[in-house]
TIBARO-30599 format. One record per atom (N, C-alpha, C, O): x, y, z; residue in one letter. Coordinates in steps of 0.05 Angstrom, whole numbers, plus 5000, padded with zeros to 4 digits. Example, Ala and Ser with C-alpha at 12.3 -4.5 7.8 and 13.67 -1.06 7.14 Angstrom:
526448865156A
524649105156A
526449345156A
528549345169A
525749555142S
527349795143S
525850015157S
526850235161S
This chain:
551547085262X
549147215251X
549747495242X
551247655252X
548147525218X
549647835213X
547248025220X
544847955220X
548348325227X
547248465241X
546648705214X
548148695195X
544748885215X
543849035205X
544649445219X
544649535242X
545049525203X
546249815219X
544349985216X
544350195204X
542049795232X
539449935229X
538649875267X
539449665278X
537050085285X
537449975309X
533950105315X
532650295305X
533349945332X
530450025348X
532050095369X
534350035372X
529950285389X
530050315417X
531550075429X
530049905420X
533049975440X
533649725467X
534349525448X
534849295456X
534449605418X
535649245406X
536849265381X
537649485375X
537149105369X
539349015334X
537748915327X
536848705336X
536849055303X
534648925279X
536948725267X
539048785256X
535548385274X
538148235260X
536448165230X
534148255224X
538247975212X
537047935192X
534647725189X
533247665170X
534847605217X
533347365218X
530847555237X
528647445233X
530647745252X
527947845266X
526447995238X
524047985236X
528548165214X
526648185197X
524947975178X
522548005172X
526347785170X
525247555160X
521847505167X
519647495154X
523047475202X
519847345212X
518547575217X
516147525219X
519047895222X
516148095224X
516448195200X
514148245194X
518248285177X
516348355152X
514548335139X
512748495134X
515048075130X
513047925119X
509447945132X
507548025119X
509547895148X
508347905170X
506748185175X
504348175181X
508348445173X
507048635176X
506448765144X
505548995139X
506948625131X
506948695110X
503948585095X
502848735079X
502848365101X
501348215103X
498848305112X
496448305103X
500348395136X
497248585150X
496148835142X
493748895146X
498549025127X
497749165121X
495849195090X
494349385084X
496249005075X
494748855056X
492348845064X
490348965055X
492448715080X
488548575092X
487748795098X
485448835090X
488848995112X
487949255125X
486449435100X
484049475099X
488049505084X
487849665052X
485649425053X
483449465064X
486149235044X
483349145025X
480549065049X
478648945038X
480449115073X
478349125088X
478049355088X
476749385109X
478449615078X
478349945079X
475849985059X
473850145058X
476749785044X
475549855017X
472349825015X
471049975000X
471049605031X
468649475031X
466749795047X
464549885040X
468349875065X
467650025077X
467150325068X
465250465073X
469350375053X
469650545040X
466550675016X
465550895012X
466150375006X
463850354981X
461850434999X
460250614995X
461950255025X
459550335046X
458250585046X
455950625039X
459950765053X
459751005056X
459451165036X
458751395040X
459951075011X
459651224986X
456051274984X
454651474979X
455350944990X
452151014990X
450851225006X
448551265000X
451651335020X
451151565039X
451651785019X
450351985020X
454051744998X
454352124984X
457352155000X
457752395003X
459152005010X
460452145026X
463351974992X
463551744982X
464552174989X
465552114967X
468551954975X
468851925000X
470251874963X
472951674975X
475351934967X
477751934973X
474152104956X
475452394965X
475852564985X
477852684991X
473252554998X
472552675023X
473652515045X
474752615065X
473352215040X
475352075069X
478752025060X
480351945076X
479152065040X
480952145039X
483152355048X
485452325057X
481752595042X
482652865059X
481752865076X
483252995090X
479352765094X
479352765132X
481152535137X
483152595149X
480952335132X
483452135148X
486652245144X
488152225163X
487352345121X
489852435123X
490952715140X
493152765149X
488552835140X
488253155167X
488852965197X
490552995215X
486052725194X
486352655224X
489352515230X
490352535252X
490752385208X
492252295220X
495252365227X
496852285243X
495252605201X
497552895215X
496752935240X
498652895256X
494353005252X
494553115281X
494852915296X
494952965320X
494952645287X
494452395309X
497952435317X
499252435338X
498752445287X
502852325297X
502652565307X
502752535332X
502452805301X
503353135316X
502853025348X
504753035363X
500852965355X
500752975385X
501352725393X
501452705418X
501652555383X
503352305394X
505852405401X
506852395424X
506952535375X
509252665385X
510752845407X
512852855419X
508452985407X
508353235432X
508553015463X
510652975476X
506352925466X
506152755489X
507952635494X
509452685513X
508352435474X
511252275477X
514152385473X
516252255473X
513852685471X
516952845466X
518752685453X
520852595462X
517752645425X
519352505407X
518752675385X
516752755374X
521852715382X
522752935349X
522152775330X
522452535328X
520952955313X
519552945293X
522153025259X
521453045235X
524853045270X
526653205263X
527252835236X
527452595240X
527453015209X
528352825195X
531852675195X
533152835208X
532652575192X
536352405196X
536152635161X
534452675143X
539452725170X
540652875138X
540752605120X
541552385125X
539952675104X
540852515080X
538152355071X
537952205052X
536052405089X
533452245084X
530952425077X
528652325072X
531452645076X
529552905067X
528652805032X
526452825024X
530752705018X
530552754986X
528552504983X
526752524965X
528652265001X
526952015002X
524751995008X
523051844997X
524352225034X
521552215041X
519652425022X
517352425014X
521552565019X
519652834999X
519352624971X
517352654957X
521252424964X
520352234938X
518352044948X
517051944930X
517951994967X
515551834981X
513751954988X
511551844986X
513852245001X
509952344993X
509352414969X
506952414965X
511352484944X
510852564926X
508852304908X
506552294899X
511152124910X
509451864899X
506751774911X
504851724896X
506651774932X
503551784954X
501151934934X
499251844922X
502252174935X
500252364916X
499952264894X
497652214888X
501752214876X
501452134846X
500151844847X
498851804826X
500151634863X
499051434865X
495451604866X
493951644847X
495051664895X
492451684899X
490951874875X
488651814871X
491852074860X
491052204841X
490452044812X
488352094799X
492151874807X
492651704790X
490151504783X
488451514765X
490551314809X
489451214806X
485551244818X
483551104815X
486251494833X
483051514829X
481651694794X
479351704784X
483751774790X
482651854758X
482051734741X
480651804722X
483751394748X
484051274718X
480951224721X
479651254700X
479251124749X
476850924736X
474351174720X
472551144704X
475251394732X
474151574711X
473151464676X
471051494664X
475251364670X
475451334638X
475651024640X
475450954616X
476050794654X
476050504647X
474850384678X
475350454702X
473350194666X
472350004700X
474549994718X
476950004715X
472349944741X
474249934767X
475749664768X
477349624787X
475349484748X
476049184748X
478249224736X
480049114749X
479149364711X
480549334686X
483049524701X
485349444700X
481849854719X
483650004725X
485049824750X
487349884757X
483849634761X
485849554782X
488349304781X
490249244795X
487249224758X
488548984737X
490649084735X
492448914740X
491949374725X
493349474703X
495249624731X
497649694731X
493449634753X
495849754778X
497549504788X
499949494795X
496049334786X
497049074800X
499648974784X
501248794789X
499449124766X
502849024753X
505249154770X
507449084762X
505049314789X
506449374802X
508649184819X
510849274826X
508048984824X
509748774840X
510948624820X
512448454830X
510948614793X
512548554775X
514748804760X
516748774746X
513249084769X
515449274761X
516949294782X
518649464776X
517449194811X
518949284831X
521048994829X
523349034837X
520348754820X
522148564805X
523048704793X
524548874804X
522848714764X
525148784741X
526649004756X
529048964755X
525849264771X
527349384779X
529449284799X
531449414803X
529049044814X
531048894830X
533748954825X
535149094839X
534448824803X
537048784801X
538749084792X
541249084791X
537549274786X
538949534776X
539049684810X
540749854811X
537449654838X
537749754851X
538649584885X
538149594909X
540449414864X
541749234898X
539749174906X
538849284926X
537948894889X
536648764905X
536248464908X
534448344918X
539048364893X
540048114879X
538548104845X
537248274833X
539347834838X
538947804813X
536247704805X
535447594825X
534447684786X
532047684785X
531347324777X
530847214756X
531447254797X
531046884796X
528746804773X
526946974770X
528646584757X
526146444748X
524846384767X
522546414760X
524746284793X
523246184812X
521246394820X
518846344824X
522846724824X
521446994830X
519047034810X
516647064816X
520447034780X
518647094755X
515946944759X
513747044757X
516646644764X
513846484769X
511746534787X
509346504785X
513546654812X
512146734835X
510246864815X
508646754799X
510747164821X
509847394805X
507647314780X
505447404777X
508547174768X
505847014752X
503846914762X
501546994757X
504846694781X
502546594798X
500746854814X
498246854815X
502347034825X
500647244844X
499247454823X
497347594830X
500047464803X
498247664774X
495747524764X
493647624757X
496447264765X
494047044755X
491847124782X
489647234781X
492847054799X
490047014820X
489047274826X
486647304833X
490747494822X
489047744825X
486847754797X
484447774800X
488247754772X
485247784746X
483347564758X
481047614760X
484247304766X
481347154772X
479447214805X
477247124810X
481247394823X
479547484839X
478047774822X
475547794825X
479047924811X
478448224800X
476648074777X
474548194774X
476847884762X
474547864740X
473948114727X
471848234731X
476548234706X
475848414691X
474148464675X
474048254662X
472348634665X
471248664628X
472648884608X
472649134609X
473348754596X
474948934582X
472749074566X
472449004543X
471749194574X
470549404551X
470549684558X
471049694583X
470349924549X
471050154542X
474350314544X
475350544544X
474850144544X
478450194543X
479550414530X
481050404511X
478150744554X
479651004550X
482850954557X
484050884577X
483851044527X
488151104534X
488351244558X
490251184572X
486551464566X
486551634587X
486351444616X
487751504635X
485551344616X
485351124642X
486450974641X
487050864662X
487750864613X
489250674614X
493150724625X
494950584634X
492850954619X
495451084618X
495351264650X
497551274662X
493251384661X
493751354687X
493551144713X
494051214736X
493050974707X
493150644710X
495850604718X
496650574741X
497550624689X
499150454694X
501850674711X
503950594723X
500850974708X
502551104720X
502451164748X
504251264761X
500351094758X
499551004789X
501850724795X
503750734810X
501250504780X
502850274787X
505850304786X
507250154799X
507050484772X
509350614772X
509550714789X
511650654801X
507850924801X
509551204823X
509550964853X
511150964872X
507050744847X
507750574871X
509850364874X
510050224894X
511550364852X
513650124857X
515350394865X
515350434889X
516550564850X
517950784862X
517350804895X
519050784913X
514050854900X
514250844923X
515750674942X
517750754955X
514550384942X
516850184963X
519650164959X
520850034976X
521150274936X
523950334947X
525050584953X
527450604956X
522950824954X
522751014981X
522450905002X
524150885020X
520050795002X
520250785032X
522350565045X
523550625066X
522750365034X
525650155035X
528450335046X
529950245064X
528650575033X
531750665036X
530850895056X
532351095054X
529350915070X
528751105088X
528750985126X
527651105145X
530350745127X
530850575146X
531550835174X
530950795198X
532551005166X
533251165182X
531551325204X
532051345228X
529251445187X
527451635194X
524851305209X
523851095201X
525051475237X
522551315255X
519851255235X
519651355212X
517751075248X
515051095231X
514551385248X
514751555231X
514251445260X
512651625268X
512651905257X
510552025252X
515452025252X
516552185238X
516552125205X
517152295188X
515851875199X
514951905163X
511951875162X
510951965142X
510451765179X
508551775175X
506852145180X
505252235164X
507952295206X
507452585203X
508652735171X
507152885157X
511052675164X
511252935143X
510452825118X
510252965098X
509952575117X
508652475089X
505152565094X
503752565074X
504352605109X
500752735118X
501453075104X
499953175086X
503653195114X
504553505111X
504753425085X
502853575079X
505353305063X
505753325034X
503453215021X
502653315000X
502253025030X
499652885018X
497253055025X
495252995012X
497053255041X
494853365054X
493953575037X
491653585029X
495553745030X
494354005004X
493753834982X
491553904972X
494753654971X
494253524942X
491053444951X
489353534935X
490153304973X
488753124979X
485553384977X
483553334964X
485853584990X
484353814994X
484153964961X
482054064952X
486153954949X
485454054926X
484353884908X
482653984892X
485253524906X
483153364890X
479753424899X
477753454885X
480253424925X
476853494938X
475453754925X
473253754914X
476553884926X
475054114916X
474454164886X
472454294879X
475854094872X
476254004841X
474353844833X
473253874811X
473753664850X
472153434843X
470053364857X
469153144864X
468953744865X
466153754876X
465253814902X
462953854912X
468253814914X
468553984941X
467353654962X
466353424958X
468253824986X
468153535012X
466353555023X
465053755029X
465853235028X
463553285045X
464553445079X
466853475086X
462453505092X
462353645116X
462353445136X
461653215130X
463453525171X
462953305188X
459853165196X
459352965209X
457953365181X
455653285185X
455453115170X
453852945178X
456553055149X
456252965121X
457452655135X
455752485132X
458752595142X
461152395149X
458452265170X
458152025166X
457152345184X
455852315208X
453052135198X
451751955210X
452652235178X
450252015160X
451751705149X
451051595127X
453551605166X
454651365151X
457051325180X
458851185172X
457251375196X
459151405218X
460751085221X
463151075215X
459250845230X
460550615228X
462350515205X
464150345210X
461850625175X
462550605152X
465650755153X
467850645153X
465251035154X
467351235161X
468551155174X
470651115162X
468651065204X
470150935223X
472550785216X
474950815214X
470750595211X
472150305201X
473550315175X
475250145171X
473150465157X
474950505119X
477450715142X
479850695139X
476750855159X
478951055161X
481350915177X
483750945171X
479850725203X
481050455217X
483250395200X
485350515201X
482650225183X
482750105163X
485450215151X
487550085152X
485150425142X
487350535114X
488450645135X
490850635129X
488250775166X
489750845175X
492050595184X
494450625180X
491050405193X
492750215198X
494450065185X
496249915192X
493350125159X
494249935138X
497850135130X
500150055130X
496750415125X
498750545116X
501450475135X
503650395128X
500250525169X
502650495184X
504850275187X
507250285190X
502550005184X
503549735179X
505749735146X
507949635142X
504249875131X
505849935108X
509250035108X
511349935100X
508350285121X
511250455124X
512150255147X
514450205138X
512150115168X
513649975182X
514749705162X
517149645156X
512049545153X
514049285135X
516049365118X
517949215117X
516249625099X
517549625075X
521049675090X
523149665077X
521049725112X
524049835121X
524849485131X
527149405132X
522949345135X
524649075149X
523148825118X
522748585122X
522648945095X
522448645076X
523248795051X
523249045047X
523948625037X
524748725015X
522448824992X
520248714993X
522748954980X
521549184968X
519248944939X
516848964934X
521548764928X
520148584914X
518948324925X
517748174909X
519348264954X
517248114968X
515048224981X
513148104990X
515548564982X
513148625003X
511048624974X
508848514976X
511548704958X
509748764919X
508348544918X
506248544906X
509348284933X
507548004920X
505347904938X
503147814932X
506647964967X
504448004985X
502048244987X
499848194997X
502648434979X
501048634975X
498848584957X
496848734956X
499048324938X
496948254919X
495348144937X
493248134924X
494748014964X
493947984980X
491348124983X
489148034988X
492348414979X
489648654977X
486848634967X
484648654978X
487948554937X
485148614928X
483248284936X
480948234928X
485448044958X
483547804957X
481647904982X
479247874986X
483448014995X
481948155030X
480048315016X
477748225022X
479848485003X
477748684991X
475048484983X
472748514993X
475748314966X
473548224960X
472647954973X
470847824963X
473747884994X
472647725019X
471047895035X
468847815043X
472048195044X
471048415060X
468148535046X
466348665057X
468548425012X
465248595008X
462948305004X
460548304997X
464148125010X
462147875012X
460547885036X
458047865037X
462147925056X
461548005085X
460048225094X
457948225106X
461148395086X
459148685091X
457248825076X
455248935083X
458448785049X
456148865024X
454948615010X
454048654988X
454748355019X
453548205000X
453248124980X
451448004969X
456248234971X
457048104938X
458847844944X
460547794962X
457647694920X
457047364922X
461347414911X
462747594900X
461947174921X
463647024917X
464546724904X
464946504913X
464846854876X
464946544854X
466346354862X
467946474876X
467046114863X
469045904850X
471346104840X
473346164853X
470846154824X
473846244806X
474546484820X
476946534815X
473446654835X
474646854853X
476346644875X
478846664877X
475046494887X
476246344905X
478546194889X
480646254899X
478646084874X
481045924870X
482846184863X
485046174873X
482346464843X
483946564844X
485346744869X
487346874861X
484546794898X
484846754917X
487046574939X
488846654954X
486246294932X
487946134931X
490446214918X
492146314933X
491046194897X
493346314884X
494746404896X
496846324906X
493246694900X
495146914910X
496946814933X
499346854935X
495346654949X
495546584981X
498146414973X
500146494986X
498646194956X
500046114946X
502346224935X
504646114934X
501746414928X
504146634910X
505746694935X
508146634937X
504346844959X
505246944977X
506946784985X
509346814983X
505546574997X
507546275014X
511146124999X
513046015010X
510746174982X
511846194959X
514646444960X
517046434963X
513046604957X
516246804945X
516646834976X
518846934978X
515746814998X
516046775029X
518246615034X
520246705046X
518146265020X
520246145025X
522746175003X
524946065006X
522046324981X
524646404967X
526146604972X
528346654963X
524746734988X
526647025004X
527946895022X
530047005027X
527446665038X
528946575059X
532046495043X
534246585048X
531246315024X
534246275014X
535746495005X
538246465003X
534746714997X
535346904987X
538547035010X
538647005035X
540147134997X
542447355001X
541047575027X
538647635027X
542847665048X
540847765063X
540548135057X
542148235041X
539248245066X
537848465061X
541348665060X
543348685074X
540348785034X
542649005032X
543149235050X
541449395058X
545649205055X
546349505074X
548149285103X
549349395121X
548048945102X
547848795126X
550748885130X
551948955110X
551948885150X
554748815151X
555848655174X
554848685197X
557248525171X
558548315183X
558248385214X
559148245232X
């Protein structure tokens, strides 16, 4: 069995323990993000903007790793050679969340999420230029199948189609494929230690979109919607961490197809809590996805094992 020169506390990440928890956490952190979301709108009805929980969940969760850290006397100290990755991974963090909360400014929330979701087909084509094998017809299909079921869960309308939204759209879905092979080649640096200094780089951007765009709400403000707040912050907090843990143990173009996963959890999560109805054709495109997933799941198995393995 070949071994990976990658190590947890007490064990050998082999190629076969990442197989069965990537995927897996990768998965969850999907459902997580798209159960954030229902919650998220929740709370909008209150006035509390997805700006404002934005910059308090990313404050709370710098101080959450800071004193995890402290308690648990675990360095926070980055591995040399992994500084240029993580500073390219909060950077991208920011340009995602900026991005793409600007585009729906200028195009629907249906059309702007359509046009992000091409992201798991840009982290394909990028495969094969960054050691990630060669780009299979079997992959390409995948990736079809999981693009299809997201427009028939998302049910776009194409109408008012600002270039301005359209073009920060698609540069959100960009800084996020960049993202997962940051976070992929950063195997080195603990979650706990990328999840603290990516909060230190996302945190000023996050405070200055707030104030730009009408300033934050207050903790009083948060307090008129509390179960809502709770649960979106739950939510994206867990999702992120599950995030930065799957991308170091799955590959960068399988975690992209599962991640379409998101927007099916999202809109199962607002059937449930907000009472928007769920079509036939949301459901079958749903299905899909679930399909897509299961799918490029068992083509990664045959797949070459994760780069960096050595004998």
């Amino acid at each position: 069995m070949r071994r990976l020169g990658v190590q947890e506390p007490g064990r050998v990440l082999t190629v076969s323990s990442l197989a069965r928890n990537g995927p897996l956490l990768t998965f969850g952190a999907a459902a997580c993000y798209g159960f954030n979301v229902a919650f998220a709108r929740l709370a909008s009805f209150e006035g509390i903007s997805g700006t404002s929980l934005v910059a308090y969940r990313v404050a709370l969760l710098l101080i959450a790793a800071g004193a995890l850290a402290l308690v648990a006397r675990r360095s926070l100290a980055v591995p040399r050679g992994d500084w240029g990755r993580l500073a390219l991974l909060g950077a991208t963090s920011v340009v995602v969340g900026i991005a793409y909360l600007s585009s729906v400014t200028f195009i629907p929330v249906t059309v702007a999420v359509m046009i992000f979701y091409i992201y798991p087909a840009l982290i394909l084509l990028a495969g094969p230029f960054l050691g990630e094998g060669r780009l299979t017809p079997a992959l390409l299909a995948v990736a079809g199948l999981a693009f299809t079921g997201v427009v028939l869960v998302i049910g776009p309308a194409f109408v008012g189609l600002d270039p301005r939204g359209l073009a920060l759209a698609a540069l959100a879905a960009v800084a996020t494929a960049v993202q997962f092979y940051a976070a992929a080649a950063t195997r080195r640096t603990s979650l706990l230690t990328k999840v603290f200094w990516i909060q230190v780089i996302v945190l000023p951007a996050s405070l200055a979109i707030g104030a730009l765009t009408g300033g934050l709400a207050t903790p009083a403000d948060l307090g008129r919607a509390p179960v809502a707040v709770l649960l979106a912050t739950v939510g994206h907090t867990l999702g992120f961490c599950l995030q930065m843990a799957a991308l170091t143990r799955t590959r960068p173009g399988l975690a992209g197809l599962i991640f379409c996963f998101e927007p099916v959890a999202a809109a199962v999560t607002a059937a449930f809590v907000l009472g928007e109805s769920l079509t036939p054709v949301q459901a079958f495109g749903g299905a899909l996805v679930l399909a897509a997933i299961g799918l490029s799941v068992s083509v990664e198995q045959r797949r070459t094992p994760v780069q960096g393995a050595t004998p």
